[in-house]
MARBA-717730 format. One record per residue (C-alpha): residue in three letters; x negated, y, z. Coordinates in Angstrom, 1 decimal. Layout:
rest->ALA; xx->X; yy->Y; zz->Z
...
//
This chain:
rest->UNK; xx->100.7; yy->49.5; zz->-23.7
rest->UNK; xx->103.5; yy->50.8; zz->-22.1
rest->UNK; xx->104.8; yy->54.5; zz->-22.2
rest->UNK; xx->102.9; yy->55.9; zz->-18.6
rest->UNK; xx->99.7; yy->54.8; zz->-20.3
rest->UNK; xx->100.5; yy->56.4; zz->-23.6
rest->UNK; xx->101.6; yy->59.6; zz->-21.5
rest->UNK; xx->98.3; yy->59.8; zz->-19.6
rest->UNK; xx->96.6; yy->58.7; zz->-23.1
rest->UNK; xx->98.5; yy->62.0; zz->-24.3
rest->UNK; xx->97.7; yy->64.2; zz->-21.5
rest->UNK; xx->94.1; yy->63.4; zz->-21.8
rest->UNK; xx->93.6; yy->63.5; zz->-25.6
rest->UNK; xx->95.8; yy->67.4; zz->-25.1
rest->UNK; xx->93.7; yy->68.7; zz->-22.8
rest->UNK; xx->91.4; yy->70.4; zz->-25.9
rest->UNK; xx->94.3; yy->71.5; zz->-27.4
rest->UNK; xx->95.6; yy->73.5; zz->-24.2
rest->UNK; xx->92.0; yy->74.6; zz->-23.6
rest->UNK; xx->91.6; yy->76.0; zz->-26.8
rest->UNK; xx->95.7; yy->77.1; zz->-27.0
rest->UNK; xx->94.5; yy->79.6; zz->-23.3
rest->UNK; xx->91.3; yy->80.8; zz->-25.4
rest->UNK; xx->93.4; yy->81.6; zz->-28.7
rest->UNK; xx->96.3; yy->83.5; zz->-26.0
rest->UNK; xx->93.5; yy->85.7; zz->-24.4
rest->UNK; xx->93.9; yy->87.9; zz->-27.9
rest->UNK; xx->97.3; yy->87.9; zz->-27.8
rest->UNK; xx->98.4; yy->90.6; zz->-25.3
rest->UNK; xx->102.5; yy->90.0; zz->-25.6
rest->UNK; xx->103.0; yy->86.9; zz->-26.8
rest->UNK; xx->106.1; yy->86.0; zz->-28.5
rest->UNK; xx->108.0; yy->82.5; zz->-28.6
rest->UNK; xx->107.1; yy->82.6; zz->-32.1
rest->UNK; xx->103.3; yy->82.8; zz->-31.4
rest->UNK; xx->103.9; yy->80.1; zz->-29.0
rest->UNK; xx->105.9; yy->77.5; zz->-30.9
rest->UNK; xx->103.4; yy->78.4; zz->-33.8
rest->UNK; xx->100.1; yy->77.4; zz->-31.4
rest->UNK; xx->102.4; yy->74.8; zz->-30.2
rest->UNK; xx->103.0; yy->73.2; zz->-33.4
rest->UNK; xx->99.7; yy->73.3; zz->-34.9
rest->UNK; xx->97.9; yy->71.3; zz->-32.3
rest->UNK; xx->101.1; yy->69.1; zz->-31.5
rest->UNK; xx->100.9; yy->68.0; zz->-35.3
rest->UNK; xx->97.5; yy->67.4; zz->-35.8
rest->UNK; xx->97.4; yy->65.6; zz->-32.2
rest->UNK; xx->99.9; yy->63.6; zz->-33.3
rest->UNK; xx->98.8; yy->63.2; zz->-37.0
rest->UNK; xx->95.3; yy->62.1; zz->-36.6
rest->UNK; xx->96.1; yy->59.0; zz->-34.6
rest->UNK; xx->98.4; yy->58.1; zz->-37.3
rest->UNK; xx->95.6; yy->58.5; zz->-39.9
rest->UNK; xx->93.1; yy->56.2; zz->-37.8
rest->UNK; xx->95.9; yy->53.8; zz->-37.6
rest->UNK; xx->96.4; yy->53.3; zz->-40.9
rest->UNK; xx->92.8; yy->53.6; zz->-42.0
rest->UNK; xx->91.8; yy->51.9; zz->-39.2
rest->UNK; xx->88.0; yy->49.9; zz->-39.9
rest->UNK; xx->87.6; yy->51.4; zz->-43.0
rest->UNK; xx->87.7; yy->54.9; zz->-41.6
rest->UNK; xx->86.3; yy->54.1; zz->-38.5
rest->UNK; xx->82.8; yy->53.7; zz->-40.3
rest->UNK; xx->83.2; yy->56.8; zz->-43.1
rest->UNK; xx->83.7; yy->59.4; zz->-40.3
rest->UNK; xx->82.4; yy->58.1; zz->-36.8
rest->UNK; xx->78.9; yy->58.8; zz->-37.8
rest->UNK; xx->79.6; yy->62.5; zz->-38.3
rest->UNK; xx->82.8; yy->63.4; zz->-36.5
rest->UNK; xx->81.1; yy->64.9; zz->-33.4
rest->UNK; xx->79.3; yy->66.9; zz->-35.6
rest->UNK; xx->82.4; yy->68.3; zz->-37.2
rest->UNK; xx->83.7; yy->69.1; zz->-34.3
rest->UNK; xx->80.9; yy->70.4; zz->-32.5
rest->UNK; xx->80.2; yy->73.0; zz->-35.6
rest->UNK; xx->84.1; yy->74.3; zz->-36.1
rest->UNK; xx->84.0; yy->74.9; zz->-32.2
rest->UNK; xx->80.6; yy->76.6; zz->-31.9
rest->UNK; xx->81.1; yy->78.6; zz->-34.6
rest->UNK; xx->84.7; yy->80.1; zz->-33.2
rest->UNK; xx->83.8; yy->80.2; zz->-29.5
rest->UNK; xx->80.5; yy->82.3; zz->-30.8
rest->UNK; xx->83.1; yy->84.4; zz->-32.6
rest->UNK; xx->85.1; yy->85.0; zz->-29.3
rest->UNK; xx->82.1; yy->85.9; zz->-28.0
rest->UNK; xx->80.6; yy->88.2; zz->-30.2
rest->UNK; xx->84.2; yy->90.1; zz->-30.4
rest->UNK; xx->84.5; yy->90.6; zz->-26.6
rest->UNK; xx->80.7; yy->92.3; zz->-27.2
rest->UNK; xx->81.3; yy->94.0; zz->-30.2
rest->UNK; xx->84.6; yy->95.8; zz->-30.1
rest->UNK; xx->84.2; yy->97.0; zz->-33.8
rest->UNK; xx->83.3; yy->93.9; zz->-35.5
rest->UNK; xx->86.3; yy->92.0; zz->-33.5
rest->UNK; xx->87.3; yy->90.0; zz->-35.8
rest->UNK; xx->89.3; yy->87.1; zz->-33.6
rest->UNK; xx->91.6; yy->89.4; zz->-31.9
rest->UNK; xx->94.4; yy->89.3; zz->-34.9
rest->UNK; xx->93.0; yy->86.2; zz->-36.4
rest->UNK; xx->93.6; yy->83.9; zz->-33.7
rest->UNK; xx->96.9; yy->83.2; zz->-34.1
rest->UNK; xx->96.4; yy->82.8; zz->-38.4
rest->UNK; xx->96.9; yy->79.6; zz->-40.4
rest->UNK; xx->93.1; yy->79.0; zz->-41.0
rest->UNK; xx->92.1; yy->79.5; zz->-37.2
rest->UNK; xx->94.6; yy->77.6; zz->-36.0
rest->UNK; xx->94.3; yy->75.2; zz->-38.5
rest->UNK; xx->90.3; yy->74.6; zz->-38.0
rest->UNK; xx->91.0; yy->74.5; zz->-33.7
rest->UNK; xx->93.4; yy->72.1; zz->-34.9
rest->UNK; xx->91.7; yy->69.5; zz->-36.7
rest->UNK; xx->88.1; yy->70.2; zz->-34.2
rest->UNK; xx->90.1; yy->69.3; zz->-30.9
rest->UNK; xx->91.9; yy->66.0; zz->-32.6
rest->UNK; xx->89.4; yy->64.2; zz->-34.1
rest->UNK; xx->88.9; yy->62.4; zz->-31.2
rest->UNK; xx->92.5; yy->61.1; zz->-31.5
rest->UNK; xx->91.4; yy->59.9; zz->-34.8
rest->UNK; xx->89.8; yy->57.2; zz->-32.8
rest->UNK; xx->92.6; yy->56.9; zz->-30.3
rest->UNK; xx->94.8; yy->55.8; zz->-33.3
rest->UNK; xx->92.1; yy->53.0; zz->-34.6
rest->UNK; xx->92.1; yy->51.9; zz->-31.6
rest->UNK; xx->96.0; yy->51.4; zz->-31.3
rest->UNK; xx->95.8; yy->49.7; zz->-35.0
rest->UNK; xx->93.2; yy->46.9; zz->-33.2
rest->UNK; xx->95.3; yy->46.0; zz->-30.6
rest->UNK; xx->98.0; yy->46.1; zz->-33.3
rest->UNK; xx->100.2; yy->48.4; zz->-31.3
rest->UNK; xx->103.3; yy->50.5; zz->-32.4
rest->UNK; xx->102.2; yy->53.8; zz->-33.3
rest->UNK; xx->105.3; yy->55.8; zz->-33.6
rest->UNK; xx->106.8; yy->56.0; zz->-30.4
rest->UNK; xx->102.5; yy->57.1; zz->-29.5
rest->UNK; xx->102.6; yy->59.5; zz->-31.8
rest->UNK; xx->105.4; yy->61.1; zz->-30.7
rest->UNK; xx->104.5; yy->61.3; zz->-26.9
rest->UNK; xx->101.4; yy->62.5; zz->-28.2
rest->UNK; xx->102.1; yy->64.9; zz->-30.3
rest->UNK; xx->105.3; yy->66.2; zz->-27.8
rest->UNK; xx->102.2; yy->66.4; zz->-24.5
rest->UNK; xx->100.1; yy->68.3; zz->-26.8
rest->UNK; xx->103.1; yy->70.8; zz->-28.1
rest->UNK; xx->104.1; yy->71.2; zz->-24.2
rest->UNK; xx->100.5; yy->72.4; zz->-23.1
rest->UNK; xx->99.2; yy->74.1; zz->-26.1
rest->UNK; xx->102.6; yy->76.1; zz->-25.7
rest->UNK; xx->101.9; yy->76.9; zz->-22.3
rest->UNK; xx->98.5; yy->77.6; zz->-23.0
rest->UNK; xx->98.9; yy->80.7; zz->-24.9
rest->UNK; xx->101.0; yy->82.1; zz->-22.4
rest->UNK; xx->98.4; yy->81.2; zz->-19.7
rest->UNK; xx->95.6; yy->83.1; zz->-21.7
rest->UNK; xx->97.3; yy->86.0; zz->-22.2
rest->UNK; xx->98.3; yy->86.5; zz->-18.8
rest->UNK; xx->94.6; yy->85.9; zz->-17.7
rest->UNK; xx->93.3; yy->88.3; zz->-20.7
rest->UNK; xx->95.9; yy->91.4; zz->-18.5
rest->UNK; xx->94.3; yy->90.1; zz->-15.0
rest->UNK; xx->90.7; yy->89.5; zz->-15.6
rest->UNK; xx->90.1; yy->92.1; zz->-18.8
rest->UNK; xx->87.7; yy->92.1; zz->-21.8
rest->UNK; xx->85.3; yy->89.2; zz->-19.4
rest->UNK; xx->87.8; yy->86.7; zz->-19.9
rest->UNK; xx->86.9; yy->86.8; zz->-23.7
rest->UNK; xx->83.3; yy->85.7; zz->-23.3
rest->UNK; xx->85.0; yy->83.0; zz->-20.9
rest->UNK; xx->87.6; yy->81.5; zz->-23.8
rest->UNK; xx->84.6; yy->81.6; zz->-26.4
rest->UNK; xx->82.3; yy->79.9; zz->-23.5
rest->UNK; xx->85.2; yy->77.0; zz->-23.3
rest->UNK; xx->85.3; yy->76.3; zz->-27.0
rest->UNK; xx->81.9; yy->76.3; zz->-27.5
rest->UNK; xx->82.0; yy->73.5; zz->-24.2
rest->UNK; xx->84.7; yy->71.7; zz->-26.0
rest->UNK; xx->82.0; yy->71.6; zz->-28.8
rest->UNK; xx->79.4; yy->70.2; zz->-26.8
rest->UNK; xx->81.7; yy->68.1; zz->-24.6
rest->UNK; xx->82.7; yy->66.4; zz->-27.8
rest->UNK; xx->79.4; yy->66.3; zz->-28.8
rest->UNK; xx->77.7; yy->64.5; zz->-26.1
rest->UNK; xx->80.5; yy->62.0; zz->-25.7
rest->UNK; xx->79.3; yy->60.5; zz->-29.0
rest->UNK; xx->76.0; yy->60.5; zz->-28.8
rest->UNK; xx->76.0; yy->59.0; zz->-25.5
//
């Protein structure tokens, strides 16, 4: 594979990641680079590290987690998007808006929008390609639009209001089902 294919490889496995970087910025009113390289970094890593876990596992984990990793997904995505949803409804019970940019969020939107590059990275270890220089691209494409995402999100929570909330949990919970479908399919 050469490096255009990983790059459009990267862009399409990122495109959850940025997704779910625009719902996480449409709580954060003024974000700071700090939020930013934070969101950035979470779903850059786990982009990058899950490809790098199916490479090395390769068959064996191929057949321990392909029977339920839609699920997974589908669940951890469901359950924040619903979250979102509720909280742009229910201003007292809002519990997203300052917990969208904490470890455990973050961490959970992480690992549900790169499981699919679990896959990606078996893949890579059956046509017994170099991982490295894929993980990198990977992980860099996702960084770059997860980055930008936040930003995005929070200048579409100042131009479209309290509606774009039900919008950012409506995308995660599609994510969910996108994911979803693609497996049982």
């Amino acid at each position: 594979m050469d490096v255009p294919t990983i790059f459009l490889i990267a862009v399409g496995l990122a495109m959850d990641s940025f997704s779910a970087s625009i719902a996480s910025g449409i709580y954060v009113k003024s974000p700071r680079m700090g939020d930013a390289l934070k969101v950035g970094g979470f779903f850059g890593f786990f982009q990058a590290f899950m490809p790098l876990i199916g490479w090395l596992g390769a068959s064996t984990l191929l057949d321990v987690i392909s029977n339920i990793d839609h699920w997974i997904a589908f669940f951890l995505l469901l359950l924040i998007g619903c979250k979102m949803i509720r909280g742009s409804v229910d201003r007292k019970n809002n519990i997203l808006k300052d917990n969208m940019l904490n470890k455990v969020t973050l961490l959970t939107l992480s690992v549900a929008t790169s499981i699919d590059a679990l896959a990606v990275g078996i893949t890579f270890a059956f046509l017994r390609f170099p991982i490295f220089s894929s993980i990198i691209i990977i992980g860099t494409v996702t960084f770059l639009l997860s980055f930008l995402g936040l930003y995005m999100g929070s200048y579409a929570s100042k131009a479209f209001g309290r509606k774009i909330e039900i919008i950012g949990g409506i995308i995660l919970i599609m994510i969910g089902i996108k994911i979803l479908l693609e497996h049982l399919s």
